[in-house]
C-alpha positions as CSV (number, residue, x, y, z in Angstrom):
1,X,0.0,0.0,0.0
2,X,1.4,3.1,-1.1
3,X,1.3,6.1,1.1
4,X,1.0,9.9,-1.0
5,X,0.9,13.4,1.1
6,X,-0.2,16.3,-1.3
7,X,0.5,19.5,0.6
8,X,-1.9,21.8,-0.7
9,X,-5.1,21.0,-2.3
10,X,-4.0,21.4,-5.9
11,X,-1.6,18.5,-5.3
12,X,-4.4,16.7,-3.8
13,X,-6.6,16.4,-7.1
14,X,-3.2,15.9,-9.2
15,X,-2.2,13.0,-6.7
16,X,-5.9,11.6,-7.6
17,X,-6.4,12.2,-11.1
18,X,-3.1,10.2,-11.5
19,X,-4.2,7.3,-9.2
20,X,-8.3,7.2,-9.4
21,X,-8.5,4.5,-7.1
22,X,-6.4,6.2,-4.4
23,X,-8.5,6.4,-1.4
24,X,-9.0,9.2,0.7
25,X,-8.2,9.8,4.7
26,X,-7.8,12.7,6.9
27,X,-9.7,11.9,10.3
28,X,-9.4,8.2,9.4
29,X,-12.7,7.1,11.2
30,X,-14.2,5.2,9.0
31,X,-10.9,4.4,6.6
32,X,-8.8,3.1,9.2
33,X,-11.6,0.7,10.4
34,X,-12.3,-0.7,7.3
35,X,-8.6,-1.5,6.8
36,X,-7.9,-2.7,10.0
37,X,-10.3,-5.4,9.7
38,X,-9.4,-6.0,6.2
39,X,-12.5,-5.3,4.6
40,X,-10.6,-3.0,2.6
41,X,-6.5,-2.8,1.4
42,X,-6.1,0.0,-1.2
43,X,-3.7,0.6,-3.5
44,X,-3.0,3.6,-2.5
45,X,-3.6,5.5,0.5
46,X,-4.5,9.8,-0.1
47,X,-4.0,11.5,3.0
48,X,-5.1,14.7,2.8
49,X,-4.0,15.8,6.7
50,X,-1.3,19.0,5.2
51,X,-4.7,20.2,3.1
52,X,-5.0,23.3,5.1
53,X,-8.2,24.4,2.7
54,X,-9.9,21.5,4.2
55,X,-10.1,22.5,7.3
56,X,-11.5,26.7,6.5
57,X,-14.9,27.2,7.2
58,X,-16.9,30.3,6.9
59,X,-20.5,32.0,7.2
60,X,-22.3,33.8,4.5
61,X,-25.4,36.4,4.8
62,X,-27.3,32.8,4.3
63,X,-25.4,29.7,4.2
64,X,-22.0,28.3,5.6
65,X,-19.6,26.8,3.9
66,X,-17.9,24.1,5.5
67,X,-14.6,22.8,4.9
68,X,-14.7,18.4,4.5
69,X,-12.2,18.2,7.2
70,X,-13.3,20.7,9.5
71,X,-14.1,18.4,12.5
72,X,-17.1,17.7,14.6
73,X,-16.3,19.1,17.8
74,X,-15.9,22.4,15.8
75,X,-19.3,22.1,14.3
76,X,-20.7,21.7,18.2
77,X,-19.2,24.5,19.5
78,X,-18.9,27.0,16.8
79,X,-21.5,26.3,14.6
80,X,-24.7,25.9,17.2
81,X,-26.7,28.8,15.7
82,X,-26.2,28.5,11.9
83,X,-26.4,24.6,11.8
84,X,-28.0,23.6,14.7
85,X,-29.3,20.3,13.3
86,X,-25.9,19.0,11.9
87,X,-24.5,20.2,15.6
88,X,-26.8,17.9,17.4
89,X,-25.9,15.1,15.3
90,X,-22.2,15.6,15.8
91,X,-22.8,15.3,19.5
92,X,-23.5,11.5,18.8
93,X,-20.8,10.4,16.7
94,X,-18.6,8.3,18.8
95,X,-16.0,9.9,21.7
96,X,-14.4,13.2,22.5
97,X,-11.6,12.2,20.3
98,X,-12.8,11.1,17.5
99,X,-15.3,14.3,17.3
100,X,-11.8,16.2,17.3
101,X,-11.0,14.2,14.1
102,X,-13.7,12.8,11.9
103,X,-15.1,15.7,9.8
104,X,-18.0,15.5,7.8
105,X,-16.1,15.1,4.4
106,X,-15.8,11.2,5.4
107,X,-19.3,10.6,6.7
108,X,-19.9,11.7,2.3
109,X,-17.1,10.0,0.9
110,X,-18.2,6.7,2.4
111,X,-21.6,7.1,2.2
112,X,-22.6,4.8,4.7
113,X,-26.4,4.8,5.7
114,X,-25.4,4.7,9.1
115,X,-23.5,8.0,8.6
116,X,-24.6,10.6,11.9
117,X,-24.4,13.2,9.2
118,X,-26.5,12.5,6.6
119,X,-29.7,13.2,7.8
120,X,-29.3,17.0,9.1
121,X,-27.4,17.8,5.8
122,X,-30.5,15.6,3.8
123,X,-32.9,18.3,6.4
124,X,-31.0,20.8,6.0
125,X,-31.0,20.6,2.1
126,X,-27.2,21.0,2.1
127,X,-24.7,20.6,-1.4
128,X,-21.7,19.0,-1.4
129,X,-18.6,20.5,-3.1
130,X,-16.6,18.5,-5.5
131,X,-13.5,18.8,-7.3
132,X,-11.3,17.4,-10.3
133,X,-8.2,18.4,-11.4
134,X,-9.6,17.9,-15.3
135,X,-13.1,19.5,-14.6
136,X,-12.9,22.1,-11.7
137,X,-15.8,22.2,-9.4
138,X,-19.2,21.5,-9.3
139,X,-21.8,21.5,-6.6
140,X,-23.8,18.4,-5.8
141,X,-27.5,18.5,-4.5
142,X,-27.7,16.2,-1.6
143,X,-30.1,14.6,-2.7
144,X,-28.5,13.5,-5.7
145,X,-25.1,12.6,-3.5
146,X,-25.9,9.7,-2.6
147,X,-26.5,6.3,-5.4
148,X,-26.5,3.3,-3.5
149,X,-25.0,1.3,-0.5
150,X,-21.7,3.0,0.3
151,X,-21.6,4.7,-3.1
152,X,-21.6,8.4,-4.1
153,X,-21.9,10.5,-7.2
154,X,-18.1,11.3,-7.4
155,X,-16.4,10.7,-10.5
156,X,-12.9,8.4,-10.0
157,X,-10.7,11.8,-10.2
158,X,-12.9,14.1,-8.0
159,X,-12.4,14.7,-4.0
160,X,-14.9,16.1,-1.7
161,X,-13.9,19.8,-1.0
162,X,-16.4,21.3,1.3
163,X,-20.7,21.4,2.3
164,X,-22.8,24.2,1.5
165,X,-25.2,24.2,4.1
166,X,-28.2,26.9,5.0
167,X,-28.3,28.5,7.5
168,X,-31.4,27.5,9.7
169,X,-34.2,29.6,9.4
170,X,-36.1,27.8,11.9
171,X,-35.9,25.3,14.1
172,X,-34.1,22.1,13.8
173,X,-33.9,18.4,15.8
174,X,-32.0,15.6,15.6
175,X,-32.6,11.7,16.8
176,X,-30.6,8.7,17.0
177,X,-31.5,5.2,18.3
178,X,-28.3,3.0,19.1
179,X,-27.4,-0.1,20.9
180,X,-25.8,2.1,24.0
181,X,-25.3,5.6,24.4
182,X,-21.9,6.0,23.3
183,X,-19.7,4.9,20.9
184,X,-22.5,3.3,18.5
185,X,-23.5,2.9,15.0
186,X,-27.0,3.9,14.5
187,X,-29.7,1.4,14.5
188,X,-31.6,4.1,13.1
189,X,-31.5,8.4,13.0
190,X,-33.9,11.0,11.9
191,X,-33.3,14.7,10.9
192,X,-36.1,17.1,10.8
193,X,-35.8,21.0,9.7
194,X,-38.4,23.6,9.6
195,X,-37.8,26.1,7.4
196,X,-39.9,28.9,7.8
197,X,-39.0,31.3,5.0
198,X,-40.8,28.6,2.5
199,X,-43.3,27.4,5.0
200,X,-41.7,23.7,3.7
201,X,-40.4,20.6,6.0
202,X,-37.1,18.9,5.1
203,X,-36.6,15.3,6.4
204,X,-33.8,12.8,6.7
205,X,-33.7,9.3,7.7
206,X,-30.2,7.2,8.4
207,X,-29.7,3.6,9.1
208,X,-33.2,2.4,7.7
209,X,-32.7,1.7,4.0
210,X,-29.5,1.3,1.4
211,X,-28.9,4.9,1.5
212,X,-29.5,8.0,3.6
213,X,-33.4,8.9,2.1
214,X,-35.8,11.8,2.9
215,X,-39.3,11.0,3.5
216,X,-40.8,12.8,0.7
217,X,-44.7,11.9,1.3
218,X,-44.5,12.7,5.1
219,X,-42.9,16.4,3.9
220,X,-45.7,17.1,1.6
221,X,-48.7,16.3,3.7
222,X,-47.2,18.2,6.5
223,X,-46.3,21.0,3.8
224,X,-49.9,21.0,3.2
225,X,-51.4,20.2,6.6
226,X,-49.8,23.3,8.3
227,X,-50.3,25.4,5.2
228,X,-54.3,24.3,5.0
229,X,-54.2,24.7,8.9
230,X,-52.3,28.0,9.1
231,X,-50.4,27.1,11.4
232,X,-47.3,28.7,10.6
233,X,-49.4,32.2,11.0
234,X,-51.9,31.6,14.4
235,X,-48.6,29.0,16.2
236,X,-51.2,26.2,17.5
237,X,-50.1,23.2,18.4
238,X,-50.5,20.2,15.7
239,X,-52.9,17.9,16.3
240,X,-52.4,14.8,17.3
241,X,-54.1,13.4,14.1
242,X,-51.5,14.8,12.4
243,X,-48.7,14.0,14.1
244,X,-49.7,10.6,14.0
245,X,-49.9,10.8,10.1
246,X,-46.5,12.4,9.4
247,X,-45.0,9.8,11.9
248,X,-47.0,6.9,9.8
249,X,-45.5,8.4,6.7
250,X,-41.7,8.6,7.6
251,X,-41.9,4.9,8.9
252,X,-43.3,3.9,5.3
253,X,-40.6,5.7,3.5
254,X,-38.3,2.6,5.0
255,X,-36.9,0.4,3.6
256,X,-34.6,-1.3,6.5
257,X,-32.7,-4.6,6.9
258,X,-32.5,-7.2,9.8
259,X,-28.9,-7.1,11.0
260,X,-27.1,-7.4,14.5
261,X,-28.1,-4.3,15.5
262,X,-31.8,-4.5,15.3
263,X,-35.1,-6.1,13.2
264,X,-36.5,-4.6,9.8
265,X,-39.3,-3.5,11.9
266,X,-37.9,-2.5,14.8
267,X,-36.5,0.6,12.4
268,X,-39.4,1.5,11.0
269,X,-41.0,1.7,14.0
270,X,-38.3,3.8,15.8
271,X,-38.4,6.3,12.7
272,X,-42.2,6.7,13.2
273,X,-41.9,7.5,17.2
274,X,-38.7,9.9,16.3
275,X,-40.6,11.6,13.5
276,X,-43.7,12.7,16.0
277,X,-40.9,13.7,18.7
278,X,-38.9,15.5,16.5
279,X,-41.7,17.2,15.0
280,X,-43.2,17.9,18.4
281,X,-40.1,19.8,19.6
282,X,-39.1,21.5,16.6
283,X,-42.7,22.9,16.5
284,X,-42.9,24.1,20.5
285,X,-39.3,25.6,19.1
286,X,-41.1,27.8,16.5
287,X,-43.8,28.3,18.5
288,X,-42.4,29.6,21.8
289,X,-40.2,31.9,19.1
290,X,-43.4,33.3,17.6
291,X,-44.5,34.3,21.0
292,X,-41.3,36.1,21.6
293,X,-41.3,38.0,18.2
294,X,-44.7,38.7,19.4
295,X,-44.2,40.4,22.6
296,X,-41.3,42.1,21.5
């Protein structure tokens, strides 16, 4: 196994477009593993550690662009207010030191469905930047990102550069159901994002089908329910009914495995009850900020 080091980020895509099946690592999180229990033994070994771009992030007037190395703990205690659904999530992912290392770059590039990331940034309605030395860079909707178990829309020669993420204009909630509370792949995670400013919903659902998926149907009767409703203007509480319906919804937009970790059903069952929580405290959010903007 060949070891190369690029030193700046121009390097890095020449170092790739030379050797396509050169596999990237900076935190090492998920590479190492994979290697260490010989599930995987690449040719050649990218480490991107010197790429000082990759570890830059910065705010806009409405999004943040976030570097693919820039690591979790930094999210948590930087990024609270502008991402606050991808900064819950990054409270779950593993220990204190591996938040110090893993970025979300790697939770993309191997695309696992178990990824902690991948449903605030499906929620969130993020893009993923993406680079080749041949073809310069093009932005990726996330929902186009990911194409199957552990697979990605990146072309042999391209390397994951940064996320474009929105900044939330509303309230956002994340929940993960795991076999302990530390150190865990996910039997299961939602994502859930209100995004005021478009009176829309954005889901996302990890762990509980081949890749990271959005339940669409359960957005669009909510969409409509709180629209018909008006809840967004009068701030009542959603019915139970409802609640009960979106929750339905995101359980039937599934489509889990049995594994070691838990049943088929037990998933779709844990998405349901973390759907109606999430959607439960993300909307006493809004509504207890209404109130505020109200008195003020």
């Amino acid at each position: 196994m060949d070891f190369l080091r690029p030193a700046s980020w121009e390097e890095a895509l020449a170092a790739k477009a030379e050797h396509p099946t050169a596999v990237p690592i900076a935190g090492g999180t998920d590479v190492m593993v994979e290697i260490n229990f010989d599930h995987r033994r690449p040719e050649y070994l990218l480490d991107l550690n010197r790429v000082g771009d990759l570890y830059e992030w910065e705010t806009g007037e409405d999004s943040v662009r976030l570097g693919a190395s820039v690591p979790y703990s930094t999210i948590m205690e930087q990024l609270r207010a502008e991402l606050p659904g991808l900064a819950l999530a990054s409270h779950t992912v593993a220990s204190p030191q591996i938040r110090n290392r893993g970025g979300v770059g790697g939770n993309l590039g191997t695309a696992s469905p178990a990824g902690d990331a991948h449903p605030a940034l499906l929620a969130a309605g993020a893009e993923v930047e993406v680079a080749s030395a041949a073809r310069g860079t093009r932005l990726i909707p996330i929902d186009d990102f990911y194409t199957g178990v552990k697979r990605n829309a990146l072309k042999p020669d391209e390397l994951i550069r940064a996320v474009h993420v929105k900044k939330a204009d509303g309230p956002q909630q994340y929940s993960k159901v795991g076999t302990r509370n530390a150190m865990v792949i996910a039997v299961c995670a939602f994502g859930l994002a209100l995004h005021p400013e478009t009176r829309t919903v954005r889901t996302g659902i990890g762990s509980a089908a081949p890749t990271p998926v959005r339940a669409k149907a359960a957005e669009e009767f909510l969409n409509v329910a709180l629209a018909e409703g008006g809840f967004w203007d009068n701030g009542k509480i959603i019915t139970p009914s409802v609640a009960k319906q979106f929750a339905d919804l995101c359980a039937a937009a599934c489509n889990p495995i049995d594994d070691v970790r838990g049943t088929a059903s037990y998933r779709r069952h844990a998405v349901g009850v973390m759907a109606r929580r999430t959607l439960t405290w993300t909307w006493e959010s809004y509504r207890g900020t209404r109130h505020t903007e109200g008195a003020a």
